[in-house]
N, C-alpha and C positions, 0 to 999 in steps of 0.2 A: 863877753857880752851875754851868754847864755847864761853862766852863774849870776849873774846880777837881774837877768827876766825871771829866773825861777824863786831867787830870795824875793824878787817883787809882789810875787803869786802869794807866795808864804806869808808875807808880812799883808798880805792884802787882807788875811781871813784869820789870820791867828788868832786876833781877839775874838771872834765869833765864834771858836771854838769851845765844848765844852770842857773842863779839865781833865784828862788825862789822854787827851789826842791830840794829834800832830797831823801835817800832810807832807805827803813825798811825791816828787815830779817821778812820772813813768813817761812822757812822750815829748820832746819837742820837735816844733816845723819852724824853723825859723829863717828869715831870707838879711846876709848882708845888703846894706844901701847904699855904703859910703863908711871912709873909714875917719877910726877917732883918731889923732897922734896923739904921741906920747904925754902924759901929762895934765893933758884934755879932760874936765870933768862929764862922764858921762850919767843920763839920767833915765832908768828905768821904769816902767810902769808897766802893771797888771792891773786887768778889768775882766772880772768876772763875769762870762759869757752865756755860761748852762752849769745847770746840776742834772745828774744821772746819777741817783742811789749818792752813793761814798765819792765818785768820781767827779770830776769838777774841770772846765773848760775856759780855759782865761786868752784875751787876745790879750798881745805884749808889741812892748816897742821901747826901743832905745833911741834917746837923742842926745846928741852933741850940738849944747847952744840950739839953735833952730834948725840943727842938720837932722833928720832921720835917716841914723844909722843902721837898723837893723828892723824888722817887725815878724810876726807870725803867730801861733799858738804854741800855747803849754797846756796840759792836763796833768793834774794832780790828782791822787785818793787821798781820803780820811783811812787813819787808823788809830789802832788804840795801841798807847804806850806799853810798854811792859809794866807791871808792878813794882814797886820799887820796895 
């Protein structure tokens, strides 16, 4: 569930980005609600909450069907790629 809130964040802002940056998760809070089984298509979202400099603050939440599964925060930074 946390891998799929954090690709959420990522895919939330990517295209905004300018080319040769990326973001990386440094923090999550996140609380289970209910759980998915097996099988079960689960559905993620990221919603950008605050910016601070490079740093970036997104509430998240997972649901199954109409269940919510899971909810909390992520915070990402901006950084620059290596040169290729």
């Amino acid at each position: 569930m946390i891998s799929l809130m954090e690709l959420a964040c990522h895919e939330a802002i990517r295209a905004a980005l300018p080319a040769g940056q990326t973001s990386v998760g440094f923090e999550v809070h996140v609380f289970h609600k209910a759980p998915a089984h097996f099988g079960q298509a689960v559905v993620a979202t990221g919603t950008l909450l605050e910016t601070n400099g490079r740093k970036l603050t997104f509430a998240v939440e997972c649901h199954c069907g109409e269940t919510l599964i899971g909810e909390g925060t992520h915070r990402r930074a901006v950084i620059q790629l290596p040169a290729s």
